[in-house]
N, C-alpha and C positions, 0 to 999 in steps of 0.2 A: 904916585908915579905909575903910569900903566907901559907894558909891554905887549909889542905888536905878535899877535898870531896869524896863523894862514888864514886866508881871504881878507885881510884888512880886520879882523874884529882885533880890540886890544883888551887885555887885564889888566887889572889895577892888581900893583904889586903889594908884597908884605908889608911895605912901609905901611901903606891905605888900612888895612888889613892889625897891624899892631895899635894905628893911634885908636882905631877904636876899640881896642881890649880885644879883639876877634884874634885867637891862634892861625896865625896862615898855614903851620902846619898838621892841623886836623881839614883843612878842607884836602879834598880827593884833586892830584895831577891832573889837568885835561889834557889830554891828548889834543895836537894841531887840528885842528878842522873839525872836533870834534863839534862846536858850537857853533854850524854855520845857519844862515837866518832861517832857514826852512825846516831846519830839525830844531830851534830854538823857538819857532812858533808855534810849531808844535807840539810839543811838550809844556809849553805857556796854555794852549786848548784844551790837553787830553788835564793838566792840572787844574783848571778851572771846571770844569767837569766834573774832576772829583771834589773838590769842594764843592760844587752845587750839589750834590748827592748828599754829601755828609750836612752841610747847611739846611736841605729841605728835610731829614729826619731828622735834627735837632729842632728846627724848627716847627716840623708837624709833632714833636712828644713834648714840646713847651708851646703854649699856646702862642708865638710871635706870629701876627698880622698884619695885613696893614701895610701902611709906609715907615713903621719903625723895621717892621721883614724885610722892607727892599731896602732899606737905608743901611742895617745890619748885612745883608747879603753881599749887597756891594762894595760895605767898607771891607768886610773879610776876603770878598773878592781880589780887589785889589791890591789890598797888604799882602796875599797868601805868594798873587805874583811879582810884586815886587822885592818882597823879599828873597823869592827864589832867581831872580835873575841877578840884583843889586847886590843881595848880603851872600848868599850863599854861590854863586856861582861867578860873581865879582868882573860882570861885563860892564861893557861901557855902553851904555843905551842909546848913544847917538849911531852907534854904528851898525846897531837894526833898526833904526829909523826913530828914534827917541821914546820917550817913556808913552804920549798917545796911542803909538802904534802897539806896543809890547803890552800895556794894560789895555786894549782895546781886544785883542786877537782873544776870540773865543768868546767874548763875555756874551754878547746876545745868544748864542746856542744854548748858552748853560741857566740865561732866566728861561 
């Protein structure tokens, strides 16, 4: 069940949130409008960022090369944002333009 916030974005409520064993009440209140698409792309960029930083010192103190380095970058790439928008901040991804858009923002700055 999701509930509608300011500008049209909606959350998925605690029902979404209990069937998969996730406490709804350990995630943090969002404030209305706190999520709107421009500060959610955002924060999707400056995150992806830091996971490239953290991924290329891991990956420069383990020798990972190659196309197993960029196959590795990108799977961590994208799980790190999906989980932040999907599991932990529990939006509905059609209403920033689907999961294309939302994994897409930022990734080429950060290879």
């Amino acid at each position: 069940r999701t509930t509608k916030m300011a500008g049209g974005a909606r959350r998925r409520g605690p029902e979404a949130s209990a069937k998969n064993g996730d406490a709804a009440e350990d995630l943090p209140d969002l404030e209305e409008g706190q999520w709107d698409k421009d500060k959610l792309l955002d924060a999707l960029h400056w995150l992806k960022q830091i996971v490239a930083l953290v991924c290329g010192v891991a990956f420069g103190l383990l020798p990972v090369t190659g196309l197993y380095g960029l196959a590795a970058f990108a799977a961590i790439n994208a799980a790190s944002a999906h989980f932040f928008y999907h599991s932990y901040l529990q939006l509905d991804e059609d209403d920033y333009g689907g999961h294309s858009a939302l994994l897409g923002e930022g990734f080429m700055p950060s290879v």
